[in-house]
C-alpha positions as CSV (number, residue, x, y, z in Angstrom):
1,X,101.5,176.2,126.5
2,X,104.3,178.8,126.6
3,X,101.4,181.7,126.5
4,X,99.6,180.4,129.6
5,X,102.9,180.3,132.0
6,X,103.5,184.0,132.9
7,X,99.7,184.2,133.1
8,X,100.0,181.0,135.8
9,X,103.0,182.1,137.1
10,X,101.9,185.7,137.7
11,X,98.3,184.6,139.4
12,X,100.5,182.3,142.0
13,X,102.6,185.0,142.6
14,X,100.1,187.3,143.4
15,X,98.5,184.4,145.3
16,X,101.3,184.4,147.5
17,X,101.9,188.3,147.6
18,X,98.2,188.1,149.2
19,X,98.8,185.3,151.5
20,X,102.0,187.2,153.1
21,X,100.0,189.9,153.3
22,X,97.0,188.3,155.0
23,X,98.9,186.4,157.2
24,X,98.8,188.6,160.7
25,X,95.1,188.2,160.0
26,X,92.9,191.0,158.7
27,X,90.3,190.3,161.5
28,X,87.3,192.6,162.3
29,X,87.8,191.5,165.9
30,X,89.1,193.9,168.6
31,X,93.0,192.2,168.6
32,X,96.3,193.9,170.8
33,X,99.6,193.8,169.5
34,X,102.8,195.1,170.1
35,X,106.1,196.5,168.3
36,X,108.0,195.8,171.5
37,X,107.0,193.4,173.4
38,X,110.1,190.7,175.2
39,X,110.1,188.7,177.7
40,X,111.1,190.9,181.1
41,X,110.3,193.9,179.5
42,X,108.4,197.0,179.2
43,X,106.0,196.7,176.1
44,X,103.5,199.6,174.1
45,X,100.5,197.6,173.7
46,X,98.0,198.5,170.7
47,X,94.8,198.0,171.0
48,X,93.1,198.2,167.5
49,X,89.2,198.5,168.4
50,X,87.1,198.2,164.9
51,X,83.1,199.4,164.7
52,X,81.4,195.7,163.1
53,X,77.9,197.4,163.6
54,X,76.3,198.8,160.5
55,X,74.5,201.4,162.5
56,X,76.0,202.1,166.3
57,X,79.3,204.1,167.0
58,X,81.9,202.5,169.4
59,X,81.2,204.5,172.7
60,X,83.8,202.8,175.2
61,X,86.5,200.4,175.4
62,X,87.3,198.3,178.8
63,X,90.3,196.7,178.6
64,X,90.8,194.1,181.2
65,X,94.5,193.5,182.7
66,X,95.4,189.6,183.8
67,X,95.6,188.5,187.4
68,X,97.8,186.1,186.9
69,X,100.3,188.2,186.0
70,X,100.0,191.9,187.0
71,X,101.7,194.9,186.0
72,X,104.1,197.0,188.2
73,X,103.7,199.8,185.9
74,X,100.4,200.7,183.6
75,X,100.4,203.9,181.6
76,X,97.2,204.5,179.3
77,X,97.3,206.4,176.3
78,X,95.5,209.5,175.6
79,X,93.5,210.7,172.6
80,X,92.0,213.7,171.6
81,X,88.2,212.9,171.9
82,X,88.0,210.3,174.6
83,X,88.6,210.2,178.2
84,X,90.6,207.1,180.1
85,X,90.0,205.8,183.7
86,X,91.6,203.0,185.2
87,X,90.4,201.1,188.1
88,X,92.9,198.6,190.9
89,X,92.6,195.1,192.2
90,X,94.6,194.3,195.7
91,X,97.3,191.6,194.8
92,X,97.3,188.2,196.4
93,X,101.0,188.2,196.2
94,X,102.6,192.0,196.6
95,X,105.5,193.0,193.2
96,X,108.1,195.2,194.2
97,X,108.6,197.8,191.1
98,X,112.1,199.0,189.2
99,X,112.6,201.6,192.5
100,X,111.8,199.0,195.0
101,X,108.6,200.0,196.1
102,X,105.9,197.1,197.3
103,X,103.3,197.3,195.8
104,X,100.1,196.0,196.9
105,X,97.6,196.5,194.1
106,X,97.6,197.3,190.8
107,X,95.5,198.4,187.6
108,X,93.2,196.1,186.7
109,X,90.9,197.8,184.3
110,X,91.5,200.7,181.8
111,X,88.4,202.3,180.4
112,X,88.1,204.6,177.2
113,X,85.1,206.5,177.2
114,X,83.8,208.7,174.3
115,X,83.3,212.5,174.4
116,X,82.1,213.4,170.8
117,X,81.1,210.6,168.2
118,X,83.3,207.7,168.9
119,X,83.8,205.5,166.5
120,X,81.9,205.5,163.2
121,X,80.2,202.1,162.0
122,X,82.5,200.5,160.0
123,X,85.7,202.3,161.0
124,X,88.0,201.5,163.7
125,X,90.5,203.1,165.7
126,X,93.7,202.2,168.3
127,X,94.1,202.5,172.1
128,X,97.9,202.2,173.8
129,X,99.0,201.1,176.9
130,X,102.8,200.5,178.2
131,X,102.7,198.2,180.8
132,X,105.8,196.0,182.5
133,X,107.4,194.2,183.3
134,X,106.2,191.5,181.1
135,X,106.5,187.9,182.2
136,X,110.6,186.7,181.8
137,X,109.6,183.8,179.9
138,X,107.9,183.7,176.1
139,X,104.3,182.7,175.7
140,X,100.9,184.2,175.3
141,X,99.2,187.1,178.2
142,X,94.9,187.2,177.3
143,X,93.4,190.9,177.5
144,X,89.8,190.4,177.9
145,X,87.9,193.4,176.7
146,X,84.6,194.6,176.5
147,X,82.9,197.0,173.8
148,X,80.2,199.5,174.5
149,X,78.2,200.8,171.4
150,X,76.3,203.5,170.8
151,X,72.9,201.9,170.6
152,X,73.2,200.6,174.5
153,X,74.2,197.2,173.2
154,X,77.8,195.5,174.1
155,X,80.1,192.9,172.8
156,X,82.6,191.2,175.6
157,X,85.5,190.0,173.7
158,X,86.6,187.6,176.2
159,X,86.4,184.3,174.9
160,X,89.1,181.7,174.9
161,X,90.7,180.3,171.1
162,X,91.4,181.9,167.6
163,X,88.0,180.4,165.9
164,X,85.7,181.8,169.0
165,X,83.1,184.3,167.6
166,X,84.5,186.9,170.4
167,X,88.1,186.0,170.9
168,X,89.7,187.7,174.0
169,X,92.5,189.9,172.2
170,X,96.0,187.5,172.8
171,X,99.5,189.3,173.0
172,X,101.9,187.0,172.1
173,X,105.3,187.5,173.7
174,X,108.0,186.0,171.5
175,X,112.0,184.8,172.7
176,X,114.5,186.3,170.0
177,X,114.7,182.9,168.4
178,X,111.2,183.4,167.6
179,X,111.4,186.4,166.3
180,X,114.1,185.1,164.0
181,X,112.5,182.3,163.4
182,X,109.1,184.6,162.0
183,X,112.0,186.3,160.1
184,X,113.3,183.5,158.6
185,X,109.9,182.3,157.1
186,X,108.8,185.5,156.3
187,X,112.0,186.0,154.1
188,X,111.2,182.4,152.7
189,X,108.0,182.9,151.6
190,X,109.2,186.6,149.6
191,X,112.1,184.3,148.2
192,X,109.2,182.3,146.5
193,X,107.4,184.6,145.4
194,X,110.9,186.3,143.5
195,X,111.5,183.5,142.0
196,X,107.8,182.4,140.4
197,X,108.1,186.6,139.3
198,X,111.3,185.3,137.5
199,X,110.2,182.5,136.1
200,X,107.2,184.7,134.7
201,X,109.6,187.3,133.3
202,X,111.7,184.4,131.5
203,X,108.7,183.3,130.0
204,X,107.4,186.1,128.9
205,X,110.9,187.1,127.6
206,X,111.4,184.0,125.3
207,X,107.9,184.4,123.8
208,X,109.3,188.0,122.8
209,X,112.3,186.4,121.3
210,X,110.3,183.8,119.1
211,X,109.8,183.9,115.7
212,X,106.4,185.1,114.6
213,X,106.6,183.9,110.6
214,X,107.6,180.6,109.2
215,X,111.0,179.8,107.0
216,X,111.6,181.8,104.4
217,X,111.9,180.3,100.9
């Protein structure tokens, strides 16, 4: 009985290890996130864009910016490799930027475009964009976006829901108390794990210390 703990112990703690490390989801879907991103901010948005084809190379990414709410400011990233375009939509209701300027329109599209290989079958790579200000309160902003491969085929991941076979890629824009609260349950979950990695190593130390041979006569 004593034998089989650490070995228990040690496979849920590596159980676990892999669960925290899973849990952003290791999806093969085109998904945005952001190291910055607040509410009534300026945010650097990552788009990470991976090749699911076995055969075609990624040729162009379209990334699609919400009406709902628009951007004041949109600058794409550059990368060695690929050319960006964007495109503007008139607003229905003008924003007035940080300098006071009205503005009428904004970007609505941003389009990287290939000039050499792409991206490889199987590989993946990441787009930015800082745009803002973000919305002032805390919730979720949709980027539909649309995939052109290198065998004249496309994949529009713009569909609504987590378990959709092409979600739209979802920032989610957190409060600080979310934040903390992500924090809070990350730290709890690496708390568990310390202590099933304890119990293992107390395990494993009393076997050390017992007594191999019987009494002696």
């Amino acid at each position: 009985m004593l034998r089989s703990l650490p070995r228990a112990a040690l496979a849920l703690a590596a159980t676990l290890l892999a669960g925290l490390a899973l849990a952003p989801a290791a999806s093969a879907h085109v998904r945005v996130s952001s190291p910055d991103a607040a509410p009534g901010g300026f945010a650097t948005l990552v788009f990470r864009v991976p090749t699911e084809s076995a055969t075609a190379r990624t040729t162009a990414l379209t990334v699609t910016l919400p009406d709902g709410t628009p951007f004041a400011s949109v600058s794409a990233g550059t990368k060695p490799g690929w050319t960006v375009a964007t495109t503007t939509a008139p607003l229905a209701h003008p924003l007035t930027d940080d300098d006071g300027v009205t503005l009428t329109k904004a970007v609505h599209t941003v389009t990287w475009t290939a000039t050499g290989d792409g991206i490889p079958a199987g590989q993946f790579d990441q787009f930015l964009l800082t745009v803002g200000p973000l919305p002032k309160g805390a919730g979720e902003i949709a980027f539909p976006a649309a995939q052109r491969l290198s065998d004249g085929t496309s994949v529009s991941w713009d569909q609504a829901g987590v378990d959709a076979e092409h979600p739209a890629p979802v920032l989610t824009v957190a409060g600080a108390a979310s934040h903390a609260d992500d924090l809070a349950r990350w730290l709890g979950g690496a708390g568990l794990v310390a202590g099933v990695l304890a119990l293992a190593l107390a395990a494993t130390s009393a076997l050390r210390r017992r007594p191999t041979g019987g009494p002696r006569a």
